[in-house]
Backbone as a ProteinNet text record, in pm:
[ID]
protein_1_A
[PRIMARY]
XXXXXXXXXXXXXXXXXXXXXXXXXXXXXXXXXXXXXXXXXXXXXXXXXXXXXXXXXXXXXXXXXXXXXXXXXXXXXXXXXXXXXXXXXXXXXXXXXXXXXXXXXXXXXXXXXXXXXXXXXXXXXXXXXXXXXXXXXXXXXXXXXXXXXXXXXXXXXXXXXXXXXXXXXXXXXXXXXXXXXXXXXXXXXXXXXXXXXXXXXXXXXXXXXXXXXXXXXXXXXXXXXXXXX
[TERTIARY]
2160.5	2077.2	1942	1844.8	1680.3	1687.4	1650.7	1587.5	1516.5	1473.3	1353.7	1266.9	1130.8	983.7	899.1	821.9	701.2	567.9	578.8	504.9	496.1	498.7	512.4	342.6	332.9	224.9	302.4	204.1	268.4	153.6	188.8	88.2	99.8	27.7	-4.4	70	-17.9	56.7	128.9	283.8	381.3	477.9	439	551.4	490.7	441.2	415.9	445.4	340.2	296.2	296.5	336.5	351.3	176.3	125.8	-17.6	-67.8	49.7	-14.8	-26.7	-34	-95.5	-264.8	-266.8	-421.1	-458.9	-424.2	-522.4	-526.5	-402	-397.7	-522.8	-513.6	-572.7	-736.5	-764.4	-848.2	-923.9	-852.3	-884.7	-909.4	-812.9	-840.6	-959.4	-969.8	-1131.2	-1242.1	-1260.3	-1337.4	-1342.9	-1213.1	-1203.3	-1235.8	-1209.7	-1236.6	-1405	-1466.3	-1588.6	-1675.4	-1604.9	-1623.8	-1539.8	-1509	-1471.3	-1358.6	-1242.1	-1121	-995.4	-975.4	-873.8	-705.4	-723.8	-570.3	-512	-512	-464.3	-396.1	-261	-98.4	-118.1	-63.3	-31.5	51	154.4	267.1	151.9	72.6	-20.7	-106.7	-131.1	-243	-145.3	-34.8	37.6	53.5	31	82.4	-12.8	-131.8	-258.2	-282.2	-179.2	-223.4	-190.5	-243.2	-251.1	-374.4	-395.9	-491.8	-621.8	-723.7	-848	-892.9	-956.5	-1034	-1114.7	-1136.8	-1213.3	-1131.9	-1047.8	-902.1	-919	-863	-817.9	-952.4	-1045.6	-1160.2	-1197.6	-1191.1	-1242.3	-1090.3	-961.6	-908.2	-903.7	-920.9	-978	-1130.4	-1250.4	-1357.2	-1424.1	-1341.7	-1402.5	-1567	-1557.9	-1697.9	-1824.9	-1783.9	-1904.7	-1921.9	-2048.9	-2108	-2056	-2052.7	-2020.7	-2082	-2207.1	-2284.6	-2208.1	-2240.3	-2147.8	-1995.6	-1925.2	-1785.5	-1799.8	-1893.4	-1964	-1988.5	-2050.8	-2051.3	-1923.2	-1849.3	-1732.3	-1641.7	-1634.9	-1610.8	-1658.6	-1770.9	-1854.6	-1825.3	-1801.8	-1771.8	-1657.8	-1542.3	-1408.9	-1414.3	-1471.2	-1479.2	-1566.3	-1624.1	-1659.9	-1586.1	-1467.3	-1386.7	-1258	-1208.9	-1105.2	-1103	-1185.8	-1157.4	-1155.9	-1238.7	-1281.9	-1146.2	-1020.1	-913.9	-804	-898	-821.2	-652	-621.9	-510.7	-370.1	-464.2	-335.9	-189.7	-199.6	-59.1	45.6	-41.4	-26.9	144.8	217.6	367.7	375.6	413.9	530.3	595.3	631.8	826.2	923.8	984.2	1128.2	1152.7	1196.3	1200.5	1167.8	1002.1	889.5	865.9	829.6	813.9	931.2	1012.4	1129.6	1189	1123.9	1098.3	1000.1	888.8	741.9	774.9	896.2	912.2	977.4	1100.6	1228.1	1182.9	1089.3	1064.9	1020.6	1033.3	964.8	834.1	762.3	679.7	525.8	429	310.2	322	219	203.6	79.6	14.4	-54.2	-58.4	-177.6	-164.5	-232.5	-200.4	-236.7	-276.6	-388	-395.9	-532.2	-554	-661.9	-740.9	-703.7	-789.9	-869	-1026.7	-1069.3	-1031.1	-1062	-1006.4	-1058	-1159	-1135.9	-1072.3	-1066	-999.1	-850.9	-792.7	-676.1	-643.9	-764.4	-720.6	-717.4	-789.9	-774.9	-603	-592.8	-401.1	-334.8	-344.8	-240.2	-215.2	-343.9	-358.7	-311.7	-352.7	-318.3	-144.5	-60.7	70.2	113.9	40.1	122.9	134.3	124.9	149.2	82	-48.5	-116.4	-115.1	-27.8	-29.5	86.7	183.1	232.8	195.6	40.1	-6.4	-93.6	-76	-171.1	-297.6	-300.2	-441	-398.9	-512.6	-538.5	-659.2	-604.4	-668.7	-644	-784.9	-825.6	-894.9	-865.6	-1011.2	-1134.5	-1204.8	-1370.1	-1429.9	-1514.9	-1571.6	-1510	-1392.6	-1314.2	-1243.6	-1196.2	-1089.9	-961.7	-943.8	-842.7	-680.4	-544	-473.7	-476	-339.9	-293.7	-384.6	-502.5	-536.6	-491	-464.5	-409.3	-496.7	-619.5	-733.1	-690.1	-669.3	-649.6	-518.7	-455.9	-308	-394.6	-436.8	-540.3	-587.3	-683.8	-759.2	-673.7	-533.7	-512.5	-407.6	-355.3	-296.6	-397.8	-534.6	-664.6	-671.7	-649.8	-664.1	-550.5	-457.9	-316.2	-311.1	-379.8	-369.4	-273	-194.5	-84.1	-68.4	22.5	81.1	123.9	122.7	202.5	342	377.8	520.7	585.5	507.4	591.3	566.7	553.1	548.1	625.8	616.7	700.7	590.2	540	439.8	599.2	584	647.1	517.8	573.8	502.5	546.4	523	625.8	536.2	447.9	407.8	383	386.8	378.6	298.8	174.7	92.3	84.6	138.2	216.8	278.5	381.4	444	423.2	323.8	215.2	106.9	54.4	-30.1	53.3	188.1	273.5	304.4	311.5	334.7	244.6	109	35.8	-24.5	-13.2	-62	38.2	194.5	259.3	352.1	322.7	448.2	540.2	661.3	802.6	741.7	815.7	785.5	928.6	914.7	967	957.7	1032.9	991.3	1064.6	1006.8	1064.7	1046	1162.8	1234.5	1209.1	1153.9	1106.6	933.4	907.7	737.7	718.3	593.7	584.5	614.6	627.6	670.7	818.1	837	959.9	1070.8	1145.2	1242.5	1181.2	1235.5	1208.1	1050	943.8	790.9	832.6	856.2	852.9	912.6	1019	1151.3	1087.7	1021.9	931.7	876.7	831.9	764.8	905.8	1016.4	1092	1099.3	1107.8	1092.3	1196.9	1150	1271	1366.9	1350.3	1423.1	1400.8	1538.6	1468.9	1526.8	1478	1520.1	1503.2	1565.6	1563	1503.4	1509.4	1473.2	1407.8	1311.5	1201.9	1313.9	1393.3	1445.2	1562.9	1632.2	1663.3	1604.9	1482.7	1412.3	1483.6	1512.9	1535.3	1708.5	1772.5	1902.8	1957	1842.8	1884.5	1897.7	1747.7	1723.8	1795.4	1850.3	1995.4	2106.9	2119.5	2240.7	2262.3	2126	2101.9	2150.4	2072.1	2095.2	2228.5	2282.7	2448.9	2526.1	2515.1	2551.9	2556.6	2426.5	2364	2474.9	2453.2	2499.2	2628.1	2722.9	2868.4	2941	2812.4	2849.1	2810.2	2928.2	2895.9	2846.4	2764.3	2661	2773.9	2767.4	2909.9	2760.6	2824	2729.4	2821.5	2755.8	2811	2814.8	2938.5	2985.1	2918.5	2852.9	2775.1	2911.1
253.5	339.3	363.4	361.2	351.5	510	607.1	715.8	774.7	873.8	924.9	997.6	940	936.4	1055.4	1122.1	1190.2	1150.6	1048.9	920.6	799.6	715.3	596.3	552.1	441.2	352.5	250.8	188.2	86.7	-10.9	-217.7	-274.5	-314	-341.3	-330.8	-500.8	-600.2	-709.7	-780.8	-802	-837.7	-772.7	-573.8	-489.2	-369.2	-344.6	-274.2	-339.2	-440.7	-507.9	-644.5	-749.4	-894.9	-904.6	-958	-969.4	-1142	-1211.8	-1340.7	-1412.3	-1422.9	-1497	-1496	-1325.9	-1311	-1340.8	-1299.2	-1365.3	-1519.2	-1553.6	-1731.1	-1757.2	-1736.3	-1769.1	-1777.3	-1667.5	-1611.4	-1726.4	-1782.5	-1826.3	-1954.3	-1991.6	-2156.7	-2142	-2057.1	-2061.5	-2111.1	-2048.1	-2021.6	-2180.7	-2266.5	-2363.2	-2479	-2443.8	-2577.4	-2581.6	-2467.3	-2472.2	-2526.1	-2513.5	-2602.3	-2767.7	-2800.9	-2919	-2919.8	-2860.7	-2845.7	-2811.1	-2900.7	-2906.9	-2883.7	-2928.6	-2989.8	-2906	-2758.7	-2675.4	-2622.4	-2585.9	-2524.6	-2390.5	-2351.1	-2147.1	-2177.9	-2238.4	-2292.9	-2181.6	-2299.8	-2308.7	-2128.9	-2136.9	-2025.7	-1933.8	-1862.1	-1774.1	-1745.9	-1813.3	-1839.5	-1687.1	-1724.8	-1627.9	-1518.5	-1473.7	-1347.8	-1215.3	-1152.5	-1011.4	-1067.5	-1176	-1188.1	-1205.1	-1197.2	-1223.6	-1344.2	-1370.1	-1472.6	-1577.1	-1541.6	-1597.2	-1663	-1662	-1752.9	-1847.8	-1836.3	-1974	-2030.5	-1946.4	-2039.5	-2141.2	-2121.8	-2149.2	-2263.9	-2275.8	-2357.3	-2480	-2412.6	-2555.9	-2619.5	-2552.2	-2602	-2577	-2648.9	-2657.6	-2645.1	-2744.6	-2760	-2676.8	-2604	-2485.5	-2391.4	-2330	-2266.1	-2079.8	-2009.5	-1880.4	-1816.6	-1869.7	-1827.1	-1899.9	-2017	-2067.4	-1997.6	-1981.3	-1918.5	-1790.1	-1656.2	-1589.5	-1570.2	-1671.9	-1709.8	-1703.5	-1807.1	-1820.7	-1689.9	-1604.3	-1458.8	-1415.3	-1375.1	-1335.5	-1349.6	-1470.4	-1504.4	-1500.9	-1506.1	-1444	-1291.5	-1234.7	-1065.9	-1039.5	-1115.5	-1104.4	-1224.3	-1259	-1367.1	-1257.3	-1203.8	-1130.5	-1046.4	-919.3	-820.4	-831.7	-905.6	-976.8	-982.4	-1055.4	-1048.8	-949.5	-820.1	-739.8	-731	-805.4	-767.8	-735.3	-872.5	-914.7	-957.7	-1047.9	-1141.4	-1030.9	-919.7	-834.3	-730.9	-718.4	-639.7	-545.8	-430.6	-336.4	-419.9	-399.5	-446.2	-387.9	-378.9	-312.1	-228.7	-112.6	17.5	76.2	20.7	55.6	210.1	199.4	359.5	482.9	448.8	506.7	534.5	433.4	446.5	585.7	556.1	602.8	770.1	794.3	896.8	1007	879.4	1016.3	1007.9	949	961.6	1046.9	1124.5	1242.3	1216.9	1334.5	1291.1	1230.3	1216.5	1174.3	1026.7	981.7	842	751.5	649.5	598.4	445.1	378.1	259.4	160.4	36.9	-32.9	-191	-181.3	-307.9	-419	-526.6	-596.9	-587.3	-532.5	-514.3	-390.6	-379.4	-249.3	-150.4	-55.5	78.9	88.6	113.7	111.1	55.5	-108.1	-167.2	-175.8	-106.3	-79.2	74.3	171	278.4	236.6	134	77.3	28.4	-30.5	-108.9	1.8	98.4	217.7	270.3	285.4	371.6	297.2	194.3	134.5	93.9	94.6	86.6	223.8	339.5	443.8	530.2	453.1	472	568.3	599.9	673.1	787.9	876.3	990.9	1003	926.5	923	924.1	893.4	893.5	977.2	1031.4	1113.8	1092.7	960.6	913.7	729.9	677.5	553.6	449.8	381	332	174	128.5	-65.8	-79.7	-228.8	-267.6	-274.7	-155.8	-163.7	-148.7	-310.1	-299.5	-301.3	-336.7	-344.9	-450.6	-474.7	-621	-608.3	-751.6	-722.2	-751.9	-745.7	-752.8	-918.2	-912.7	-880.6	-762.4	-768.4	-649	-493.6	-404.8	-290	-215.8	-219.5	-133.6	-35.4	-113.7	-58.7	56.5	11.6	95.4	237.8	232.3	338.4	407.6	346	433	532.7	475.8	532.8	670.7	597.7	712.2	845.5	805.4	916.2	1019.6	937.7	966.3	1084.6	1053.8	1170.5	1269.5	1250.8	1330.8	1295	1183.5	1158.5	1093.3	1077.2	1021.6	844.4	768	630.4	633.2	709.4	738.3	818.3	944.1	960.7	881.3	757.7	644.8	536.3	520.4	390.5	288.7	194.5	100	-42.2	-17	-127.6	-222.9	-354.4	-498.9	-611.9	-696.4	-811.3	-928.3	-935.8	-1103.7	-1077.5	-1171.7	-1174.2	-1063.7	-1080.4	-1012.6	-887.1	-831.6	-693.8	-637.3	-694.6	-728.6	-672	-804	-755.9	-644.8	-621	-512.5	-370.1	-383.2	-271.7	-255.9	-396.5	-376	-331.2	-377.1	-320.9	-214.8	-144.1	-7.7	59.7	50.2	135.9	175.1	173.1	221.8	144.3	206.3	132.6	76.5	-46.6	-130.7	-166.2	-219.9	-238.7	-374.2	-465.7	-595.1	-607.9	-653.1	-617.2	-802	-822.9	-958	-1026	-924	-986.6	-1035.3	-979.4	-1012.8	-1189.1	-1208.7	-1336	-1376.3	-1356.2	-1378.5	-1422.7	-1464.9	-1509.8	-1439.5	-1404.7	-1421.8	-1484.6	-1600.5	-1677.9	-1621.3	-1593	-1597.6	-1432.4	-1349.2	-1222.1	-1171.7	-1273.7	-1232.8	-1246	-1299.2	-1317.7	-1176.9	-1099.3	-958.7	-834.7	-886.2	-786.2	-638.6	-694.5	-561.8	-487.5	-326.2	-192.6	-254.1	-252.9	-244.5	-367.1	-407.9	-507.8	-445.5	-482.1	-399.1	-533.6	-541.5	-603.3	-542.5	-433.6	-379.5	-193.1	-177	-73.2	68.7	53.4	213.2	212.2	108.5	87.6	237.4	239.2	341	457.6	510	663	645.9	617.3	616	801.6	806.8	920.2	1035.3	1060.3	1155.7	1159.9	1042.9	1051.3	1110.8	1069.7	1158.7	1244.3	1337.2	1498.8	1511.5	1452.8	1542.2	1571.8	1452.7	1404.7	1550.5	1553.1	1635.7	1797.6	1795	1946.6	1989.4	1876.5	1921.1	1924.6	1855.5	1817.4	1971.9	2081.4	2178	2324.3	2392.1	2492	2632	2726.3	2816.8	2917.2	2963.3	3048.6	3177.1	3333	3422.7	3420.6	3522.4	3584.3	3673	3737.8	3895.3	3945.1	4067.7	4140	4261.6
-431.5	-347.1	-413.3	-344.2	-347.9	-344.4	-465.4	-499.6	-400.7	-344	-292.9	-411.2	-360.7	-466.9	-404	-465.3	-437.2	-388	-398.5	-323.4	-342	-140.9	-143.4	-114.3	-189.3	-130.3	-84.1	32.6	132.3	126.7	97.5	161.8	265.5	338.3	525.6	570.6	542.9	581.6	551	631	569.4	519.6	543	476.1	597.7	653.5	797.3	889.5	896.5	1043.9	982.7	1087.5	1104.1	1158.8	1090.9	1154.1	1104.5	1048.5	1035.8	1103.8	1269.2	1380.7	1402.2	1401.3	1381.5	1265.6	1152	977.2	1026.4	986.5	1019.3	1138.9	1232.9	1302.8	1300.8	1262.2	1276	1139.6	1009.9	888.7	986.2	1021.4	1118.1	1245.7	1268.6	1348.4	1241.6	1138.7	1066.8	981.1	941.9	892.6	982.1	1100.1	1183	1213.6	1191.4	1200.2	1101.2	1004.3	889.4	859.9	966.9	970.5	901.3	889.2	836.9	901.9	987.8	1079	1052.6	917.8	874.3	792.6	827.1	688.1	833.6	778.7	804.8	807.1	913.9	938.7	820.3	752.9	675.3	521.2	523.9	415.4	401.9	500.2	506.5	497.6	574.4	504.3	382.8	317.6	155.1	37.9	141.9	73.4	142.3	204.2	286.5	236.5	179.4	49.6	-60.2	-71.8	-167.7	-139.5	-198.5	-176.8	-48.3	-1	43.4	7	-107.9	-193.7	-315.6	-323.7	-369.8	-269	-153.1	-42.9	0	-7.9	28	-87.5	-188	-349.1	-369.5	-279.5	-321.9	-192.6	-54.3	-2.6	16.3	-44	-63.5	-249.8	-321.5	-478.1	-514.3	-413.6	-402.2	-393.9	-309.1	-244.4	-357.4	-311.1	-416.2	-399.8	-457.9	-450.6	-344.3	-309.3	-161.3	-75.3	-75.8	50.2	53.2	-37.4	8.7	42.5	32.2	67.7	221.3	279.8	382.1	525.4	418.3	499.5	527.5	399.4	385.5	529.4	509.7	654	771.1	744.5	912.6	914.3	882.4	859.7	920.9	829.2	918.7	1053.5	1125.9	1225.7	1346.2	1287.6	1377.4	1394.3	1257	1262	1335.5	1371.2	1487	1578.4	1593.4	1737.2	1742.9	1758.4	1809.8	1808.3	1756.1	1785.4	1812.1	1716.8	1644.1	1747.8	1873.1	1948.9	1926.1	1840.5	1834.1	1674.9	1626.6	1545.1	1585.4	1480.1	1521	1413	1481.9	1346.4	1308.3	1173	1201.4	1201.9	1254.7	1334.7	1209.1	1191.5	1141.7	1117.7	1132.6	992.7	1018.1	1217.7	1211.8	1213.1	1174.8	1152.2	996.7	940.7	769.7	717.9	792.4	773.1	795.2	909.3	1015.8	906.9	833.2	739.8	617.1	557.2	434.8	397.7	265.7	211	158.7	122.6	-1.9	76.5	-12.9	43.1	35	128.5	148.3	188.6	124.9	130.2	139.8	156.5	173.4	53.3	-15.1	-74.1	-73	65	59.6	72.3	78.5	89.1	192	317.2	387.9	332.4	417.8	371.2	446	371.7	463.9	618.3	630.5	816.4	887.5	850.2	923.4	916	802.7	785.9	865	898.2	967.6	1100.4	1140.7	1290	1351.7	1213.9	1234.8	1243.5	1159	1179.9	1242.7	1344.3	1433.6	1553.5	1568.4	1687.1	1675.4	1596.1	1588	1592.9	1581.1	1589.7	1463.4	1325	1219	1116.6	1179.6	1105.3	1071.1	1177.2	1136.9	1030.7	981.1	885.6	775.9	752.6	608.7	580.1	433.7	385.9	355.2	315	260.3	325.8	352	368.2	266.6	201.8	80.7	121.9	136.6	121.7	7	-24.8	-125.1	-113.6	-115.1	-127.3	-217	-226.5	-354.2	-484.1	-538.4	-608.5	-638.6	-735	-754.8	-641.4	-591.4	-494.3	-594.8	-537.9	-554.4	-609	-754.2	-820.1	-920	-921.8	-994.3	-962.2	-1044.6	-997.8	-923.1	-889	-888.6	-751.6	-658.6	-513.2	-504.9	-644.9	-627.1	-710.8	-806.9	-860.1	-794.3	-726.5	-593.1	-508.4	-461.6	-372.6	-408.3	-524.9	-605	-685.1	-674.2	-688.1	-593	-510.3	-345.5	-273.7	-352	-334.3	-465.2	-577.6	-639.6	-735.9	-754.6	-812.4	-922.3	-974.3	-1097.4	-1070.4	-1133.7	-1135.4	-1203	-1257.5	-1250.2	-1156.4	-1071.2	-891.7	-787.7	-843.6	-752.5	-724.6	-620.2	-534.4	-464.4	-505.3	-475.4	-374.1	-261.1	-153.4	-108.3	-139.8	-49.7	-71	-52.2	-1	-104.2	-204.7	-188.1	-396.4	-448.9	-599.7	-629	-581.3	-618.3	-598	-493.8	-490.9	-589.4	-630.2	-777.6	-881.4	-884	-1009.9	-1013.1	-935	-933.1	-980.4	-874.2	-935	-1080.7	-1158.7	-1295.5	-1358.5	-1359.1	-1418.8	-1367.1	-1271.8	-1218	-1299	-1358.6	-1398.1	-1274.3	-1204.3	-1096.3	-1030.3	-1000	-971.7	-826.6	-823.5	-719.9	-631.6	-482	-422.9	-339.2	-340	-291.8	-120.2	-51.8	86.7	138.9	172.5	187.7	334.6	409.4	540.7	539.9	486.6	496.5	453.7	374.6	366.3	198.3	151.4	23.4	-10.4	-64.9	-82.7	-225.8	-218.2	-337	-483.5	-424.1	-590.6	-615.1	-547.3	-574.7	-660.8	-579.8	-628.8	-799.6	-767.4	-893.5	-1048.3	-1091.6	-1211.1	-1245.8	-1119.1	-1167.3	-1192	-1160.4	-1176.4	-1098.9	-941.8	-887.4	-917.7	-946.3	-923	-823	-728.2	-575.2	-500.8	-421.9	-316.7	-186.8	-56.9	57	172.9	211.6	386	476.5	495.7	656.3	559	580.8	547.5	564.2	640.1	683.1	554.1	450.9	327.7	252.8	240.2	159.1	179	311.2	361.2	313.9	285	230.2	200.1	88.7	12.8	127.7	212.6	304.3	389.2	461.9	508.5	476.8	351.9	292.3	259.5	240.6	224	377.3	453	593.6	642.8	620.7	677.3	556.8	463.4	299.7	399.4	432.2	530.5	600.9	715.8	840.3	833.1	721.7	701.6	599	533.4	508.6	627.7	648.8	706.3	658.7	662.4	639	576	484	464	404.3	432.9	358.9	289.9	196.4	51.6	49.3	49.1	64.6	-62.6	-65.2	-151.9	-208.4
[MASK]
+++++++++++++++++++++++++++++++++++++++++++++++++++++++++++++++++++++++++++++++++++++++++++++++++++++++++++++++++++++++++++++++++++++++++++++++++++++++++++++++++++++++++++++++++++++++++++++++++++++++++++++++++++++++++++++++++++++

């Protein structure tokens, strides 16, 4: 059984919301415009939590830090634009989000607005205390974003529970110091994750609420007795 924490950070894609139709997609607009037809949703999943500037920098070697720059750019003005159609909860999430204790925030590569846009439009936002993207900062595997957001609540990296699904999640959790949680539906895999040694692994997000369950069930299964004075 998965502990209840004083606070969870959550990363957004792949451990909230299924949103790799739109990233993917949205990366293959942007590649075919650049004459790059032949790269795999397969493939492009692979980089979704990490920078952009990783996958751009590994299918064009070539280009110069401006030119990948570029492609950056036009990436964020392809991405909203689709408004985050083909985009899903995943099944418990708001029901995770709903019984969990404790404050909660977010830890992920998108920047913050556009990560308050996803939340909101799934429903999810009023579940969180603080909402934290990478701005301006090293993206994930670096810890920086998990820092921020744990600034942001006021908190400690030891009353923490850092949940996301992809290596670099992982890792950021290791070196931020806080217990991590690897979540088996998103896009990451097992074998990718297992090297960082997550705390916890979970299938289905509502896993987490275990404990709060069992207080409640504990509650309601004792009856109110006074105490004769």
């Amino acid at each position: 059984m998965i502990p209840s924490f004083p606070v969870y950070i959550f990363d957004v894609d792949g451990t909230l919301v299924d949103s790799q139709h739109d990233i993917c997609g949205a990366i293959q607009e942007v590649l075919s415009y650049n004459s790059r037809t032949d790269v795999e949703h397969a493939f492009l999943r692979k980089y979704i939590g990490r920078h952009l500037i990783d996958l751009f920098q590994d299918l064009f070697p070539s280009y110069t830090a401006s030119q990948i720059e570029e492609l950056i750019v036009h990436y964020r003005r392809v991405y909203p634009a689709r408004n985050h159609a083909m985009t899903r909860a995943y099944p418990g999430v708001l029901e995770a989000l709903a019984c969990l204790p404790g404050k909660k925030s977010t830890a992920t590569t998108k920047g913050t607005p556009t990560t308050q846009i996803v939340l909101e439009l799934f429903g999810l936002l009023p579940y969180f205390d603080h909402v934290q993207g990478t701005d301006g900062f090293p993206a994930k595997p670096q810890p920086d974003v998990i820092f921020a957001s744990l600034k942001g609540l006021g908190a400690t990296p030891q009353e923490c529970l850092f949940v996301g699904d992809s290596p670099a999640d992982m890792e950021a959790g290791k070196r931020a110091g806080v217990k991590t949680c690897a979540v088996l539906y998103g896009y990451g895999t097992r074998e990718d994750m297992a090297p960082w040694e997550p705390d916890y692994w979970v299938t289905d997000l509502r896993q987490l609420c275990a404990p709060a369950i069992s207080r409640d069930q504990s509650a309601s299964a004792s009856p109110n007795r006074s105490v004769p004075r």
